[in-house]
Structure formats: structure tokens, C-alpha cells
N, CA, C and O of each residue as an XYZ file, in Angstrom:
708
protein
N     -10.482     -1.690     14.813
C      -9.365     -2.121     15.620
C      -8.625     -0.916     16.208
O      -7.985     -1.032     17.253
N      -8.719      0.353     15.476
C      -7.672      0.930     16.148
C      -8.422      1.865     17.084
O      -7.734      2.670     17.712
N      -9.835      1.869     17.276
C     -10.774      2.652     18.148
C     -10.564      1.505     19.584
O     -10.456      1.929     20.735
N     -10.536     -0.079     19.196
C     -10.308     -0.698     20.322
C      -8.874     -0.539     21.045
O      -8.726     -0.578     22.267
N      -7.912     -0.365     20.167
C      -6.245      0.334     20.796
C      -6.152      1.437     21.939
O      -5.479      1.492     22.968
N      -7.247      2.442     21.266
C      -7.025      3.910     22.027
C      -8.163      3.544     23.441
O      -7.881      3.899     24.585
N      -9.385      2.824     23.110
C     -10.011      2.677     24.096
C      -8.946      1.396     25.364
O      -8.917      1.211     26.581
N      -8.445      0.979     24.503
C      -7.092      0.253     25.715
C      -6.335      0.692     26.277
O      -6.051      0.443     27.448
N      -5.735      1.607     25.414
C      -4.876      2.455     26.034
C      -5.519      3.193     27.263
O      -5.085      3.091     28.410
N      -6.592      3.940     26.894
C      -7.388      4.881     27.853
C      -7.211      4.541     29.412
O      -6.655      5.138     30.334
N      -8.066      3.076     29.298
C      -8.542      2.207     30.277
C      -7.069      1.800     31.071
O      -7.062      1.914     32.296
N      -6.193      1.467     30.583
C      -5.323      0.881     31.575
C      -3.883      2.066     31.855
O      -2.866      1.923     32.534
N      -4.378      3.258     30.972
C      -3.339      4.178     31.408
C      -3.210      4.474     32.843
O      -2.218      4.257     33.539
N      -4.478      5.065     33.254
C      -4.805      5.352     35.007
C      -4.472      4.458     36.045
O      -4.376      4.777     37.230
N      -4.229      2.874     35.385
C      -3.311      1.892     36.292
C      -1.842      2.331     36.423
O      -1.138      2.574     37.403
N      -1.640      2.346     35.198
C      -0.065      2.146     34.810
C       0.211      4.156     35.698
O       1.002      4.314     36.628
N      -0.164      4.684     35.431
C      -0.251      6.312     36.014
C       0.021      6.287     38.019
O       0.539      6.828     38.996
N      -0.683      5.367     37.582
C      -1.295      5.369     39.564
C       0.511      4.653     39.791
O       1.176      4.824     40.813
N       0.873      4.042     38.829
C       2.067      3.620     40.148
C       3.491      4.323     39.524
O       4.631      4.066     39.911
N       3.196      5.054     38.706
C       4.571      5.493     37.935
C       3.866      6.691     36.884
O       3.212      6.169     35.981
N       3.889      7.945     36.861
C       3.351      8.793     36.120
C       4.416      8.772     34.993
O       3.963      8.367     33.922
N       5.401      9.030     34.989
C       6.529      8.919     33.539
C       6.186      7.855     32.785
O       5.721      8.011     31.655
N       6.351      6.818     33.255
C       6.166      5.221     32.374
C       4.572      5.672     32.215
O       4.369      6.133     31.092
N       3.526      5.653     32.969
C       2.022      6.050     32.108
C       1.663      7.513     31.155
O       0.634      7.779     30.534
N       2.790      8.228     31.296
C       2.662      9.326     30.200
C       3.530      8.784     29.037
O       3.114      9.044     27.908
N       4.884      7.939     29.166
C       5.549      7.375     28.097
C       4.289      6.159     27.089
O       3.939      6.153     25.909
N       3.880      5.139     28.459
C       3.407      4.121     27.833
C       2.396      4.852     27.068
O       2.865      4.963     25.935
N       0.683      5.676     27.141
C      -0.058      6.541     26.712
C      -0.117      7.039     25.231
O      -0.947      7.062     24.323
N       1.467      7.512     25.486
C       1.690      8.424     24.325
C       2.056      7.732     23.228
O       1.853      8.243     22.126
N       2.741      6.277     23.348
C       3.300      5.048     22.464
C       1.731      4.736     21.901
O       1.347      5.173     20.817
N       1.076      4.103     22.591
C       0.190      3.414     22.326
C      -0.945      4.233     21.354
O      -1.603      3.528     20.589
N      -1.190      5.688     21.360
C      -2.035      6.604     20.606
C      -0.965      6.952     19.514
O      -1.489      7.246     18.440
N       0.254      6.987     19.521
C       0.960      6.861     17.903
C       0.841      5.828     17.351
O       0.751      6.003     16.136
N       0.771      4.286     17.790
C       0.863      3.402     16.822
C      -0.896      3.648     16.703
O      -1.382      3.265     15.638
N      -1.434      3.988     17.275
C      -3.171      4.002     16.591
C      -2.668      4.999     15.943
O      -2.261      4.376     14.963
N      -2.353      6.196     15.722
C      -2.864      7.136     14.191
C      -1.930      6.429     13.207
O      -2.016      6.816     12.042
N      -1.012      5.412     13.492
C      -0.808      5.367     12.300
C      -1.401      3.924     11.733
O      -0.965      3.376     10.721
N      -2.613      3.338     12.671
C      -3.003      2.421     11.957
C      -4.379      3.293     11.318
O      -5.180      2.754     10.554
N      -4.489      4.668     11.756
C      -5.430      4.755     11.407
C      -5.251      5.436      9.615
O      -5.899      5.156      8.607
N      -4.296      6.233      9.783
C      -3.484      6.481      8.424
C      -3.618      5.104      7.392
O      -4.085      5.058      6.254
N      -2.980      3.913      8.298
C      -2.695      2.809      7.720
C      -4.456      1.976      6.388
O      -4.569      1.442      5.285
N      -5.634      2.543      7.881
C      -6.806      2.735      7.132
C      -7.294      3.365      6.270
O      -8.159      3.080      5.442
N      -6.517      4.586      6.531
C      -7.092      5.619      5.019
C      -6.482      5.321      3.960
O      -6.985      5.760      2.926
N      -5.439      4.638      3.862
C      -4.690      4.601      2.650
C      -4.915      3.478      2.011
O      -4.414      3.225      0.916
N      -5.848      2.553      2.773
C      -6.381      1.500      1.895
C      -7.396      2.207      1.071
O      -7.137      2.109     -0.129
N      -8.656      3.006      1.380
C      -9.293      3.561      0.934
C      -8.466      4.149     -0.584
O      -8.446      3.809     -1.767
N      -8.108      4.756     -0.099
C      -6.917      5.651     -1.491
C      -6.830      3.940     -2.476
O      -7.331      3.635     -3.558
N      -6.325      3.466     -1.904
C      -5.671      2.127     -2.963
C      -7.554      1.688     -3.825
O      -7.667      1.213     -4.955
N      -8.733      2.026     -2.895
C     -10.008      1.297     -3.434
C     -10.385      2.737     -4.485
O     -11.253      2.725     -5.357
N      -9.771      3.560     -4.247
C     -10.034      4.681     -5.076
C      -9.553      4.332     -6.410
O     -10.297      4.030     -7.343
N      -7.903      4.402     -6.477
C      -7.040      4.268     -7.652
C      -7.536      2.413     -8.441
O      -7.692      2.149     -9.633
N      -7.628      1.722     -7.563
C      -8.347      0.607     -8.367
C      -9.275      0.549     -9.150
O      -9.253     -0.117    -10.185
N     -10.482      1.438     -8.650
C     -11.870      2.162     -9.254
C     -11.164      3.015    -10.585
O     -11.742      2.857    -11.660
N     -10.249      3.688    -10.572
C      -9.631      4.647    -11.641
C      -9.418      3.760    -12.644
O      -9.846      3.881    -13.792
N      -8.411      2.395    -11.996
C      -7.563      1.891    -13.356
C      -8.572      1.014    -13.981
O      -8.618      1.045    -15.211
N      -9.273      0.346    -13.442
C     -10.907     -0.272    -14.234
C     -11.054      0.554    -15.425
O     -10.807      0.041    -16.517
N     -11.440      1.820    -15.348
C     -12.152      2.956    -15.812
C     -11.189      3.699    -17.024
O     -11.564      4.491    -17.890
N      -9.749      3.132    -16.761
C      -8.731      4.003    -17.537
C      -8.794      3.214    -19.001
O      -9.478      2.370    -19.579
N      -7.655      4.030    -19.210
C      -7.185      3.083    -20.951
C      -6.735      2.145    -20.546
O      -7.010      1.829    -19.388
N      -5.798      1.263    -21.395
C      -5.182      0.575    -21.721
C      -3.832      1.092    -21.115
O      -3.326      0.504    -20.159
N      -3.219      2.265    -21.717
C      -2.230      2.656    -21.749
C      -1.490      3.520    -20.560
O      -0.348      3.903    -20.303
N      -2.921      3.610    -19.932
C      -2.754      4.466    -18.263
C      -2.177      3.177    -17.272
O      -1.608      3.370    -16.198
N      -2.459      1.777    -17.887
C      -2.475      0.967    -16.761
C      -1.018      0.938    -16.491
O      -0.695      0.713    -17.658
N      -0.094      0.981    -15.978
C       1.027      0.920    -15.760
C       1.049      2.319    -14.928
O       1.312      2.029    -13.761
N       0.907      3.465    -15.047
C       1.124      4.471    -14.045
C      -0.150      3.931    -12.982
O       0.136      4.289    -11.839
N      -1.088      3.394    -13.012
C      -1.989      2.886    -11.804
C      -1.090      1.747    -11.118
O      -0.677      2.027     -9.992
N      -0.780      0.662    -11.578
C       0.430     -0.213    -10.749
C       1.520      0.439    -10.185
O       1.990      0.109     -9.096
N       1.969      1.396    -10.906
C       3.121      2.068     -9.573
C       2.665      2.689     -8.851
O       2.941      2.761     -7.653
N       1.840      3.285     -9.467
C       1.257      3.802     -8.102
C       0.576      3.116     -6.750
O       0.834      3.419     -5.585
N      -0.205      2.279     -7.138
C      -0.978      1.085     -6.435
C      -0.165      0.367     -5.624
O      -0.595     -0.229     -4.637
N       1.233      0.372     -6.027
C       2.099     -0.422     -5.559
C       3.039      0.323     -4.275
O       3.651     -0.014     -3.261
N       2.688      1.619     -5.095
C       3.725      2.588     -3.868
C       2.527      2.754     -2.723
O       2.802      2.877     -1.529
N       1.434      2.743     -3.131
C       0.343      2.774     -2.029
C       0.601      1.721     -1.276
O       1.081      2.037     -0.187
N       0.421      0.236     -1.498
C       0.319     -0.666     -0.727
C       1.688     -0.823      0.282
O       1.758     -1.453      1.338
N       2.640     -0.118     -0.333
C       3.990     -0.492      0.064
C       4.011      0.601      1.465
O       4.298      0.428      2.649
N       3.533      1.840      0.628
C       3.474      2.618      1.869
C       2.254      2.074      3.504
O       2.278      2.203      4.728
N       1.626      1.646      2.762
C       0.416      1.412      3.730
C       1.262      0.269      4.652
O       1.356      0.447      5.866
N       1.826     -0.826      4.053
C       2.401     -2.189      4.668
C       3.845     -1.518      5.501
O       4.556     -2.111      6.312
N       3.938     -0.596      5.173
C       5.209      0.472      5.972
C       4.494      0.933      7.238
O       4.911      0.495      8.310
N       3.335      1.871      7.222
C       2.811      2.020      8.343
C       2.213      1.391      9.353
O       2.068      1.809     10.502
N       1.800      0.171      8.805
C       1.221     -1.030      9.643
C       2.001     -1.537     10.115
O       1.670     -2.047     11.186
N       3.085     -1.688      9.797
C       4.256     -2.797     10.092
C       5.098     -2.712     11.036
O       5.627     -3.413     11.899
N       5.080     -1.299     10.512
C       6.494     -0.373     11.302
C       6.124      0.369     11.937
O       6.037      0.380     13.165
N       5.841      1.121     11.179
C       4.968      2.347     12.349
C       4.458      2.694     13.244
O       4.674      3.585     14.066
N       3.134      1.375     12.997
C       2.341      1.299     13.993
C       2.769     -0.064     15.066
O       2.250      0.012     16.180
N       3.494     -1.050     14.860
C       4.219     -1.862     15.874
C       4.958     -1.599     16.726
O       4.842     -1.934     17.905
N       6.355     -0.565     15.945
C       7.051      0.040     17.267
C       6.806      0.742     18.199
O       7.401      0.634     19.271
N       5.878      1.601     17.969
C       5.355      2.364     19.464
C       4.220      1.511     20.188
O       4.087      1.497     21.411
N       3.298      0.697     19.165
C       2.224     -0.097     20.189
C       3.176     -1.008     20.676
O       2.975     -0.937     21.888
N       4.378     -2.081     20.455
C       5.078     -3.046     21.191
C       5.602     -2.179     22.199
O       5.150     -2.499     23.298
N       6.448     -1.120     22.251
C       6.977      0.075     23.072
C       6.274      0.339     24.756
O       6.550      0.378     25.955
N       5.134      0.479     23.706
C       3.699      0.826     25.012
C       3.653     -0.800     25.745
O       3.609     -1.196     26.910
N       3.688     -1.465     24.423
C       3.741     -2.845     25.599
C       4.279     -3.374     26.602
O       3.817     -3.873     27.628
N       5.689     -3.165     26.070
C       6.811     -3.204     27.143
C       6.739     -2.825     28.374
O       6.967     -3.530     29.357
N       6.255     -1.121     28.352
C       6.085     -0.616     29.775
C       4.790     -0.865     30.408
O       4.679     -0.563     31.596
N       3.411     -1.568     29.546
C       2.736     -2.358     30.132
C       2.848     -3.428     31.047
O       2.631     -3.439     32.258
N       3.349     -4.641     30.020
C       4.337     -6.014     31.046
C       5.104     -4.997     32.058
O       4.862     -5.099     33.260
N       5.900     -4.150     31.655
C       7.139     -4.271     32.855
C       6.098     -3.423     34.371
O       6.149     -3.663     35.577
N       5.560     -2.785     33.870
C       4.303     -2.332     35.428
C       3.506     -3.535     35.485
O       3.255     -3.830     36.653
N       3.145     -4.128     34.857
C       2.095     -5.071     35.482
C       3.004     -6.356     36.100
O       2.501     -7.039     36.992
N       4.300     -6.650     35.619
C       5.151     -7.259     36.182
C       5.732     -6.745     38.135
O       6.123     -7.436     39.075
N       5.521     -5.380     37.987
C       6.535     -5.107     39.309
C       4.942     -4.338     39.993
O       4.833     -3.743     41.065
N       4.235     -4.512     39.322
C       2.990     -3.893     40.469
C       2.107     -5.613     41.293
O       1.392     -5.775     42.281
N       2.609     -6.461     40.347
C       1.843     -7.785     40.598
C       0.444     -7.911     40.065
O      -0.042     -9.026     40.256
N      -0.436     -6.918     39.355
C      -1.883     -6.894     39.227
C      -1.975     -8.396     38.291
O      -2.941     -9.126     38.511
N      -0.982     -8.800     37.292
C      -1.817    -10.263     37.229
C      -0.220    -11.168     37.549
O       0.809    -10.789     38.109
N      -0.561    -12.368     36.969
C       0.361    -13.731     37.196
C       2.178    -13.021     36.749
O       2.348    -12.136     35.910
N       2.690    -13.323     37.112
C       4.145    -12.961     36.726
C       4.471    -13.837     35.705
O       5.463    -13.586     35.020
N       3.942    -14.618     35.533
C       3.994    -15.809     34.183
C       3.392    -14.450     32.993
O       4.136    -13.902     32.181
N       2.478    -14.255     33.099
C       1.855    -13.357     32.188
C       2.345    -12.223     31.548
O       2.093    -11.834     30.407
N       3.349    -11.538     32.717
C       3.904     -9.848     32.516
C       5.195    -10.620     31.845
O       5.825    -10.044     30.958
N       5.621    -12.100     32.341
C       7.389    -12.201     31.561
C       6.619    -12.316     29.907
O       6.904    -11.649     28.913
N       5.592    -13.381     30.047
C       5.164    -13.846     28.283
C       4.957    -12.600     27.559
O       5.203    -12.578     26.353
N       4.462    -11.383     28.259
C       4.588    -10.518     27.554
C       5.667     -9.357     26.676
O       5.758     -8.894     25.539
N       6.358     -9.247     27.955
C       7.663     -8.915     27.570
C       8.554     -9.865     26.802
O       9.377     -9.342     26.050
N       8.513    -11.216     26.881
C       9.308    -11.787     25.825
C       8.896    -11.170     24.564
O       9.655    -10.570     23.803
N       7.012    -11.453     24.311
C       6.193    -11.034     22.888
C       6.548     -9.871     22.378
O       6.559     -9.615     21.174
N       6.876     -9.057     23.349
C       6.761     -7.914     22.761
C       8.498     -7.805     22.333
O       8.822     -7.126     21.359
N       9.444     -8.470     23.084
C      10.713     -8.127     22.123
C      10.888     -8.627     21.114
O      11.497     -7.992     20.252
N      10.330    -10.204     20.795
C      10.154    -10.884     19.720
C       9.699    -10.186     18.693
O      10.237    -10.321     17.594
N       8.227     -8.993     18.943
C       8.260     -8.179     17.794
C       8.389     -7.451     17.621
O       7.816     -6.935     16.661
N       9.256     -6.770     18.398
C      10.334     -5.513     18.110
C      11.407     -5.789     17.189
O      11.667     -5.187     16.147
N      12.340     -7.345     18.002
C      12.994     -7.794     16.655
C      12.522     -7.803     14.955
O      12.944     -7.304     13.912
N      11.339     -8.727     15.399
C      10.592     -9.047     13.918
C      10.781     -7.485     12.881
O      11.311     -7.318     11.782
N      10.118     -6.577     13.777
C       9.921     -5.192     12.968
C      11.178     -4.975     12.814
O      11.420     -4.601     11.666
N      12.355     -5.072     13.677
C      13.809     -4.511     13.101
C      14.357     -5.234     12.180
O      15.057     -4.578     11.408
N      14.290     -6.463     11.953
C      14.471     -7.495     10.750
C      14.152     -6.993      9.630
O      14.843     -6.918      8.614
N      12.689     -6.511      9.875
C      11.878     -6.330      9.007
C      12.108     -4.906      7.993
O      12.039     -4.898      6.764
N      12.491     -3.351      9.178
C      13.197     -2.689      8.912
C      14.123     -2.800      8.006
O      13.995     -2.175      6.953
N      15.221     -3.603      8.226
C      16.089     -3.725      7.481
C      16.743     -4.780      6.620
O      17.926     -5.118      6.585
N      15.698     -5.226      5.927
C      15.512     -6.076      4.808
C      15.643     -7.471      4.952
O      15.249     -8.129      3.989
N      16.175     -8.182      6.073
C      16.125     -9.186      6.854
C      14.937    -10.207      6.640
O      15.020    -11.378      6.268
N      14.135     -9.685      6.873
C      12.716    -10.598      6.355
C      11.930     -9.744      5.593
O      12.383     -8.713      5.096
N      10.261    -10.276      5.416
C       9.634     -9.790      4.619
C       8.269    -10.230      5.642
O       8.139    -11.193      6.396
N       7.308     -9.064      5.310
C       5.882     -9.091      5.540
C       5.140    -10.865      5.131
O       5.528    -11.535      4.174
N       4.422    -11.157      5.782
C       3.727    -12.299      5.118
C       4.517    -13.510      4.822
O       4.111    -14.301      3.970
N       5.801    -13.743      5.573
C       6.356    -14.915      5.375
C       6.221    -15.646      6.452
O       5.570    -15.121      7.355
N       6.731    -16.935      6.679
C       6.475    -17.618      8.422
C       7.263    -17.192      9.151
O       6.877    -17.061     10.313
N       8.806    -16.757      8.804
C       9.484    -16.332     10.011
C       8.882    -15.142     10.744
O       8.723    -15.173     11.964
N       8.572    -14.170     10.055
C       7.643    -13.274     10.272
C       6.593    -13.377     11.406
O       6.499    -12.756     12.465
N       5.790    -14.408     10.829
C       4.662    -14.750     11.762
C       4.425    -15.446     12.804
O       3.486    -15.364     13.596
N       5.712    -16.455     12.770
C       5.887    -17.163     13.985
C       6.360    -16.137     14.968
O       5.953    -16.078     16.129
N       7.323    -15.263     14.387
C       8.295    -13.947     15.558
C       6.880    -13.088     16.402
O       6.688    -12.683     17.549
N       6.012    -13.099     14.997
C       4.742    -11.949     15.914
C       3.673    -12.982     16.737
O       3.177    -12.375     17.686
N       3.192    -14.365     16.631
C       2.477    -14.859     17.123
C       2.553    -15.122     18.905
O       1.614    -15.539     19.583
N       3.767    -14.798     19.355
C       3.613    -14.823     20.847
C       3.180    -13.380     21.427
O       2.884    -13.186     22.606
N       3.187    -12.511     20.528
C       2.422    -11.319     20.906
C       0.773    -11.519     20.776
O       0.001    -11.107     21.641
N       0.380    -12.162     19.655
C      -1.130    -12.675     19.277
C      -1.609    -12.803     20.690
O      -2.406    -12.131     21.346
N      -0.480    -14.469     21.125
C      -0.876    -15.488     22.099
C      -1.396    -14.272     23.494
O      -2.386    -14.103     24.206
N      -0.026    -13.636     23.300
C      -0.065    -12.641     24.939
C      -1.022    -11.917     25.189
O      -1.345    -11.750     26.365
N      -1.927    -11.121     23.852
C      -2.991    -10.110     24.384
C      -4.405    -10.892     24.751
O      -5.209    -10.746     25.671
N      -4.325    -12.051     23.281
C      -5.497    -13.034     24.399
C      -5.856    -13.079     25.374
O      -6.946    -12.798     25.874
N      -4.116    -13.787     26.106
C      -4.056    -14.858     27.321
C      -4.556    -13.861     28.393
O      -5.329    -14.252     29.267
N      -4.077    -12.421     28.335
C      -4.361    -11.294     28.870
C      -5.606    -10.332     28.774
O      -5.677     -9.253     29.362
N      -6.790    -10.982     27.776
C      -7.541    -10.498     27.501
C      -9.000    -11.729     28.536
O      -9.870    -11.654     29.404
N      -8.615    -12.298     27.986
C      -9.116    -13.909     28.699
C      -8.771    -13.754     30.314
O      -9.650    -13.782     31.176
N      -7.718    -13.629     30.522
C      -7.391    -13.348     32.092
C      -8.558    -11.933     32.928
O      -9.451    -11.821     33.768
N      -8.029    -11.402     32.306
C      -9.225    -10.190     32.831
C     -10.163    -10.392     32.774
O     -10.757    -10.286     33.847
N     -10.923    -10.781     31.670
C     -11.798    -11.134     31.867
C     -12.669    -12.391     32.783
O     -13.832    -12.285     33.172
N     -12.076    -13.165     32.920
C     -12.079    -14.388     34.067
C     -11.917    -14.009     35.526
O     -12.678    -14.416     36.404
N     -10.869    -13.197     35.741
C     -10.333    -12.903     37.060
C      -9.850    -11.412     37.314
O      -9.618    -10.996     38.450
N      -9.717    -10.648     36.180
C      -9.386     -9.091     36.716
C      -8.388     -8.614     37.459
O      -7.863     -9.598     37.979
N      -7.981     -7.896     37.707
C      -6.379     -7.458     38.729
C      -6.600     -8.261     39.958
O      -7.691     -8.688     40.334
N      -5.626     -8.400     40.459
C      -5.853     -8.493     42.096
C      -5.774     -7.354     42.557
O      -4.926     -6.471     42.424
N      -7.180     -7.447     43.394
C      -6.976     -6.331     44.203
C      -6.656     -6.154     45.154
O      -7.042     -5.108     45.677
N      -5.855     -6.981     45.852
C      -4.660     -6.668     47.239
C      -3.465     -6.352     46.646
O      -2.633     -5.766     47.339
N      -3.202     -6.625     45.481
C      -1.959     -5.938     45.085
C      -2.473     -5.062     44.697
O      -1.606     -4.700     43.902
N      -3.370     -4.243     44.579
C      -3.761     -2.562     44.082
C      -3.534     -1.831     45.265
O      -3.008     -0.721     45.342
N      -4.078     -2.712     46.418
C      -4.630     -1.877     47.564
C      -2.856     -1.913     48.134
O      -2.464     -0.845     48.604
N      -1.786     -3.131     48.093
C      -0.867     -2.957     48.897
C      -0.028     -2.319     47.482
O       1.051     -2.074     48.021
N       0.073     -2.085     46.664
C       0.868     -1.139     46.220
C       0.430      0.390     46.152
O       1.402      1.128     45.994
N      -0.806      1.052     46.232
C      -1.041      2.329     46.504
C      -0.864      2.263     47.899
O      -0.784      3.489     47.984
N      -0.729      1.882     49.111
C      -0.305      2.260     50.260
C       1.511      2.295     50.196
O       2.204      3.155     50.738
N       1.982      1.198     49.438
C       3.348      1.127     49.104
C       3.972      2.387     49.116
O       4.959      2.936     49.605
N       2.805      2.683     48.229
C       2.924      4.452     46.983
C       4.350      3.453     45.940
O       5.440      4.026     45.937
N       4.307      2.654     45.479
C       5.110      1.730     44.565
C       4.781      2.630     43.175
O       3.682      2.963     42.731
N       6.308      2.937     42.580
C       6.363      3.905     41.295
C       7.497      4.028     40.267
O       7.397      4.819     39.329
């Protein structure tokens, strides 16, 4: 997943670039922080399949320093996934919707659903931040599921129909930025 992030990012930076270089060096740079830290977010599961392998293997009496620890692992890991890596990939989103909103390349229905999704889980993560909710509950998941809905609907769209390309062609003559 997070090799498909950076290869997203890649691909639609040179759009977002072509009509606004600040917002495609801002959006860019969002979107490759929340990948290292999902990718962090990956190594540290590893670590957790390590210390599990340990506490099998331990005494009796070790088991309790493997649960705090195990626990500070998972906690940390559910920190970087959550947080970490949401606020700068929703971030990047934002200035995704808001160029694909004012360049026209898809439906304007599409660039608002996105930008709603993506404040919905900006909230969620600031809730979440600050003790407000919790990982894995429904408020939680209902707050992040219109982001789910949005990369689909937007994934499905491209694929079906792709930018328009009279709004490519009349916003690079625009020079729109």
C-alpha cells in the first residue's frame, strides 16, 4: 500500500505542478511523509512479530516485560498509522480536491466529496489526537469512510473516463495557477 501512495503521488504531482508549482511541491511533499510513515508504520509490525517470537520462547516470568513492551509497540505503530501518516496524506488531499476542483479535470461533485472526506478525517485524526475518540470504534469509522468512498469513486472515475481533456488543454493556455 504505501509503494501504491508514492506511485500516486508521483503520477498526479505533474498535474497538480502544471497548474500551481507551490500547491504541487506542498501537495508532493505531504503525500511522501504520510508514506514513510506508513512505511515505519510497516516495520514496526515486524518488530511486534519479532518480540512475539521472543515471549513464546521466554520464561514465565519475562512475560510481563514482553506485554509492555508489545503494547508500547502496537501503540506506537497505531500512532503512526493514525496520525502520522493521515495528516499529511489527508493534507496532500486537500490540495488534490482543491486543484482538481478549480482546474475542472473531473466532476465538481467529485473535488467537493473530496474535500468534505478529507476534512472529516482530519477531524477524525484531531479527535483522535486528543483523546476524543479511539481507533477501531464506529464513530471513528463512519468519520473516515467518506474518504474510503472518495478515492474509489475517484479511482473508478479515471479509470472509466480520465481527466477531461479540454479542461487540460483550456487551462494550460489559461496558464491557470
Amino acid at each position: 500500500m504505501a509503494a501504491v501512495y508514492v506511485c500516486i503521488a508521483s503520477i498526479t504531482y505533474p498535474i497538480i505542478r502544471k497548474y500551481n508549482a507551490d500547491l504541487g511541491t506542498v501537495y508532493f511533499g505531504f503525500r511522501i511523509i504520510g508514506a514513510a510513515f506508513l512505511f515505519v508504520g510497516i516495520a514496526s509490525l515486524s518488530l511486534l512479530l519479532s518480540l512475539s517470537q521472543a515471549y513464546v520462547s521466554a520464561s514465565p516470568i519475562d512475560g510481563n516485560y514482553f506485554l509492555v513492551i508489545g503494547e508500547l509497540l502496537r501503540t506506537g505503530r497505531d500512532s503512526m498509522n493514525h496520525v502520522g501518516m493521515i495528516l499529511p496524506w489527508m493534507s496532500g488531499g486537500l490540495i488534490l480536491c482543491y486543484c482538481l476542483f478549480r482546474i475542472q479535470l473531473v466532476p465538481r461533485w467529485l473535488s467537493v466529496l473530496g474535500i468534505s472526506a478529507a476534512l472529516l478525517t482530519l477531524l477524525a485524526t484531531l479527535l483522535l489526537m486528543l483523546g476524543f475518540i479511539r481507533i477501531i470504534t464506529p464513530i471513528y469509522f463512519i468519520m473516515n469512510t467518506p474518504s474510503a468512498f472518495f478515492e474509489i469513486s475517484l479511482a473508478i472515475f479515471l479509470i472509466v473516463k480520465g481527466f477531461n481533456p479540454i479542461n487540460i488543454e483550456t487551462s494550460e493556455k489559461a496558464g491557470i495557477s
